[in-house]
N, C-alpha and C positions, 0 to 999 in steps of 0.2 A: 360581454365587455362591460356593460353597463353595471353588473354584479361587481365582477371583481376591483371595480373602483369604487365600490362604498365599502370596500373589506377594507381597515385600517394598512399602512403601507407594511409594518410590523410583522400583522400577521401575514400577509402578502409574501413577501421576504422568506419566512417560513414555509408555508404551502409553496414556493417556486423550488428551494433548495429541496425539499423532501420531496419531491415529483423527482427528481434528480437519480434518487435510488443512492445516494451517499450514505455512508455510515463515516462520522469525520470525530474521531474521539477528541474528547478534551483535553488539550496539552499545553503545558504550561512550567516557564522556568524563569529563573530569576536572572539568569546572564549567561551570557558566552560562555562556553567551556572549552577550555583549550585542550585539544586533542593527544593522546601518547599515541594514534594510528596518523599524525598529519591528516587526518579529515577533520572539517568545519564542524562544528556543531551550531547550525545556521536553525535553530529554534527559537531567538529571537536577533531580528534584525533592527537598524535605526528604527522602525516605526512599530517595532514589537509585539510584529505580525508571527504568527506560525505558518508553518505550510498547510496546514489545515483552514486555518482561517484566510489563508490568500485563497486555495480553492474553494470553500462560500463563498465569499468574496466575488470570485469569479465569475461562479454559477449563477451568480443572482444579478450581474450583469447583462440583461434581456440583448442588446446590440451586438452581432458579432463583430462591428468595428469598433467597441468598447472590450468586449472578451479578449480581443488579438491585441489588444492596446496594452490592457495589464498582462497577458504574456508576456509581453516584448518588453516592459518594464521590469517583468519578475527574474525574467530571465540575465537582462542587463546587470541588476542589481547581486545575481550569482554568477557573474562571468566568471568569477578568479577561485569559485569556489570547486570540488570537486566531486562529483557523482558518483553514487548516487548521496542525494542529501540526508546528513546523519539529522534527526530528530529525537532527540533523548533514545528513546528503544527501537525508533523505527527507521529503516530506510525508506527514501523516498525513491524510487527509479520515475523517470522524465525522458520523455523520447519528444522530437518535435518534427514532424511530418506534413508537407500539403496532401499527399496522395495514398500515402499508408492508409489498408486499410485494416490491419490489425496489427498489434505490438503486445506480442507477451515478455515474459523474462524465463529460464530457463538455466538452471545450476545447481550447485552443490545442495543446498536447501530443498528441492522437490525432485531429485533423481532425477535430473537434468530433463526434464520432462514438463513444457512447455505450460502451462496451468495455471501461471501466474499472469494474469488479462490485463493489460493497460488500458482503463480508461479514457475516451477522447471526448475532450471537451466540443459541443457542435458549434460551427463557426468560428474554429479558431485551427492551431498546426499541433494544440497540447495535448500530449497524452501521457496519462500517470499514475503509477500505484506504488503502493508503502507495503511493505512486510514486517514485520516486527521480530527480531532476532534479541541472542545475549547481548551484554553490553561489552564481552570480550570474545565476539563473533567472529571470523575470517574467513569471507565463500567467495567461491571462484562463479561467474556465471557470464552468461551471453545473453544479447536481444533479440528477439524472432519476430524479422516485421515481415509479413506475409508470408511467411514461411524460409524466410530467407535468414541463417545466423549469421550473427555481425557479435563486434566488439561496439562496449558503449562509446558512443564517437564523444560522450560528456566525458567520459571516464580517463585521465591519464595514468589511473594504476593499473596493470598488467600482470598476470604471472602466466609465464611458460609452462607447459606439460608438453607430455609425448602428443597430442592430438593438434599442436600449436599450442598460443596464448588465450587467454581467458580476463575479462576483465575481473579487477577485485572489489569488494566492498568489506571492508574493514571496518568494522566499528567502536565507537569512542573509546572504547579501554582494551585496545587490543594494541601490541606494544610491537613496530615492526622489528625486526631481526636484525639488529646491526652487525650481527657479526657475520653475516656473509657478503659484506660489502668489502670492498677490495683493502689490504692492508699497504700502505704505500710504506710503510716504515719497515716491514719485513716480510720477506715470501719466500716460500719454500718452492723448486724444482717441479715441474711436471715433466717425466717423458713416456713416449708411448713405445711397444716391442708387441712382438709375436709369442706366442707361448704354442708348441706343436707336442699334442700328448699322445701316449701311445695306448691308454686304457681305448679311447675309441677311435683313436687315427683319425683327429681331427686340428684344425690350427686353431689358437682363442689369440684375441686382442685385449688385451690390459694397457695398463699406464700405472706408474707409480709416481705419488706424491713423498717426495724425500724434506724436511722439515729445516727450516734454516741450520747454517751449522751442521750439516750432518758429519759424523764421524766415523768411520770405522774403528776407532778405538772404544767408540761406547756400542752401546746395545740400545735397539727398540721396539715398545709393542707396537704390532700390526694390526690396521683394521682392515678387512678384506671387505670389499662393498661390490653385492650384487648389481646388474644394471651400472654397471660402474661409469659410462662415460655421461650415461643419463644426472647420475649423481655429482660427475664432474658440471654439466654444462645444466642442467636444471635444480641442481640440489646445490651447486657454488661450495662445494667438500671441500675443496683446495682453499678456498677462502674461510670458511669457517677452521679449516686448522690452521691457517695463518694466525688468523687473528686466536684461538682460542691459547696455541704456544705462545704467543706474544704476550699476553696477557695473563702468561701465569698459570691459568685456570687449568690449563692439563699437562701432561709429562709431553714431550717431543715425541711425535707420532709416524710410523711411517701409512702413507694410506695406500693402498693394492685396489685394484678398480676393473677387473674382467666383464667383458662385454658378453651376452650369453651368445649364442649362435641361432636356435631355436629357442625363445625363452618359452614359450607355453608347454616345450617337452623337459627342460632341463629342472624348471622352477617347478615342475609337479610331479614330485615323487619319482624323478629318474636316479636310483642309486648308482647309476654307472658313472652319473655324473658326481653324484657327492664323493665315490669311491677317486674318481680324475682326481678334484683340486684336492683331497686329502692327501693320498698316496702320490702326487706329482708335484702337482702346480705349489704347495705350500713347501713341500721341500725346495722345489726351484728357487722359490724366493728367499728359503732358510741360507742355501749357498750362496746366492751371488748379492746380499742384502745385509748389513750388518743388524740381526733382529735379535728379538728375545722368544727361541726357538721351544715355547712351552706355553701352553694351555691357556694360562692366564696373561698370556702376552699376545693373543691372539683376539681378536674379535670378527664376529662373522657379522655384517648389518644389510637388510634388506626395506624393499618398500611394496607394503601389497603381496605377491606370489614371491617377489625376492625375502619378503618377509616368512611368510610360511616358509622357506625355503632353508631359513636361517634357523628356526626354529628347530627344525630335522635333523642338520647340520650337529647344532649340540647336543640333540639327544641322542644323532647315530656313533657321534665322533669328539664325545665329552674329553679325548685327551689331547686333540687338536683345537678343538676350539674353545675355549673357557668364557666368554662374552658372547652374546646374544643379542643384538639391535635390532628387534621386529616392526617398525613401523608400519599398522592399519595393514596386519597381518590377513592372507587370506585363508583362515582356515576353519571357515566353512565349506573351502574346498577337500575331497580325498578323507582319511582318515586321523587326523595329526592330532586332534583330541582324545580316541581313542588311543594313539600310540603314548601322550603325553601322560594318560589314566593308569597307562600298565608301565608304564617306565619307574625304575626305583633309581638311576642314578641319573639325576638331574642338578648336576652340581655348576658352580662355575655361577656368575650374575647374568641376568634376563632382563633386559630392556624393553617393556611394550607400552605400546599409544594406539588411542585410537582415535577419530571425532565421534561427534554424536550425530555427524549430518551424513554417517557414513550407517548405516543402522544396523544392517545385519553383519558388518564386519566387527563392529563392537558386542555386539552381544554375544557373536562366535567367541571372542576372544578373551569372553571372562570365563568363560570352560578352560582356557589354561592360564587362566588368573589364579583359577579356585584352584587345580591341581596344584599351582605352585603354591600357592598357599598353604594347601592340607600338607605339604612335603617339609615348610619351612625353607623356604630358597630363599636366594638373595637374588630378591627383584625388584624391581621400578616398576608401576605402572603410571600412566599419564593419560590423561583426558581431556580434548580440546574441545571447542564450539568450532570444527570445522568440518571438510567433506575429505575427500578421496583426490589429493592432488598434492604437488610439489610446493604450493605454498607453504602446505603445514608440514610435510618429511623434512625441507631444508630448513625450517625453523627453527625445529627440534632436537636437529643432530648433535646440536650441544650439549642438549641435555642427557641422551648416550653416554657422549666420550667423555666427558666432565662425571659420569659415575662409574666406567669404566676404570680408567686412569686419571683420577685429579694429580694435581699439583701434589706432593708432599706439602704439609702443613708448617716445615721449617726451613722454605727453600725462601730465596730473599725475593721481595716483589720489586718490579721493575719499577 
């Protein structure tokens, strides 16, 4: 004790933080930035502290009733703010615990595979780690405090999937999706029926979305959407075509929405199945639907294995379906690359997206990037900063049907 009080307080301060085992980069900005994801960019605040500097700060703190002091102040000072904390490139994630005794993070970012350690600060309830992501990032992820998953209780953003909801972390240039938020000024029809086929003597659930206005005097293209009620109630389809006919942006659409029965048989290579809605289910809806009963008035769209799925679809049944929406396509499963390699009529547009938080889906699926390429199709590719969920399918789907069927260029805008 005697030593370390003739060591200036300076270096003191230093030797206490580096015992610490922090690595706390240098960050630095000249003002608030106003968010296009509604998250803070809370990098500097009234006393034009970072969060890097709040935790030195912290650390060097020796009293735990001085450590739980600036907690409880830092935390005050971010009550209205929303987690995890955007920091120019990094997220902060913050958990606060008396009896936790460990807290990691676990999401789209590390294969959901828990890896990312919160540090806890000793004699206090703080525990905290930063990740550094794009600046137009968007990952789904959970908190693992003792091995227990939670949603972040900081966090008011949400998004649904099939496994339940996930909290989000959106970062500063990442532009939420308005268009699947509800359109109060115009909505199109949803109802739901049976469809009973007789290729396997089975009954399927669908719903059809009918578009404002609909008429039987006109004609319209169809999009058929695998996982279809998932697409209703997690992807908000009905509401993205609201709004997207509303606005002009695309022709009046009808949407078709079939629920699979077994999806892991039907979505992998079961041509019994792609033989059903061809030869059945697509005429059904040609008779009782006023549509435009040809190839290019067709769209097949899927997410993941409905994606692979859709993919097949066009290349088994090119005069049925002439559109292709593959969203983070799975086809590194089965053979679809090699079918794509040997296939010569590949006509009609192809729609594919992938994240880069999704890894071997992406890299699978520039093998029928490059086929389409070396053939000269007419395709869309899209590539996001995100992972394997509904966040990023419903965000996207506009950008599908917007190249699918725009708007004519001389129709009058609202």
């Amino acid at each position: 004790m005697k030593i370390i009080l003739k060591i200036p307080l300076l270096i003191f301060l230093i030797i206490l933080i580096s015992c610490q085992n922090l690595v706390i980069s240098d960050l630095s900005s000249l003002s608030l930035k106003e968010n296009k994801s509604d998250v803070i960019d809370v990098n500097l605040k009234e006393n034009g502290e970072t969060i890097s500097e709040f935790i030195n700060r912290l650390y060097a703190a020796g009293a735990p009733d001085s450590r739980q002091a600036l907690v409880d102040s830092f935390l005050t000072s971010h009550e209205n703010d929303n987690f995890p904390l955007i920091e120019i490139e990094k997220a902060w994630f913050i958990y606060t615990s008396e009896n936790a005794q460990t807290a990691k993070v676990a999401g789209d970012f590390n294969g959901w595979s828990p890896t990312l350690m919160l540090s806890h600060v000793g004699g206090t309830n703080f525990f905290f780690a930063s990740q550094t992501f794009e600046n137009d990032a968007r990952l789904d992820y959970k908190l693992v405090i003792d091995d227990n998953w939670i949603l972040d209780p900081r966090n008011t953003h949400q998004v649904s999937g099939g496994y339940g909801p996930n909290s989000e972390c959106a970062m500063l240039d990442y532009v939420q999706p308005s268009e699947i938020q509800v359109n109060t000024e115009s909505q199109g029809t949803v109802s739901s029926s049976y469809f009973q086929d007789e290729t396997m003597g089975l009954t399927h659930t669908y719903s059809v979305y009918l578009p404002p206005n609909y008429s039987e005097s006109e004609t319209y293209p169809v999009a058929y959407f695998l996982d279809g009620n998932e697409y209703i109630q997690l992807g908000f389809a009905a509401n993205v075509l609201d709004n997207l006919i509303y606005e002009n942006k695309v022709q009046p659409i009808i949407g078709v929405f079939i629920d699979p029965i077994n999806r892991n048989t039907e979505y992998a290579y079961d041509y019994n199945y792609l033989t059903m809605i061809t030869s059945e289910f697509v005429p059904f809806i040609d008779s009782t639907y006023s549509t435009q009963p040809t190839a290019a008035g067709r769209a097949i769209i899927g997410v993941s294995l409905g994606g692979l799925t859709s993919l097949l679809f066009v290349e088994q049944y090119p005069e049925v379906f002439g559109n292709c929406g593959a969203f983070s396509p799975a086809v590194w499963l089965g053979n679809i690359r090699d079918v794509y390699n040997s296939a010569q009529n590949l006509s009609g547009k192809f729609y594919l997206d992938a994240g880069t938080y999704e890894e071997s889906i992406y890299n699978a699926s520039i093998d029928i990037l490059t086929r389409l390429q070396a053939i000269n199709a007419d395709y869309t590719w899209k590539v996001w900063h995100e992972g394997h969920s509904w966040g990023a399918w419903r965000a996207h789907l506009d950008e599908a049907l917007i190249y699918f069927w725009p708007m004519s260029t001389n129709s009058v805008d609202k």
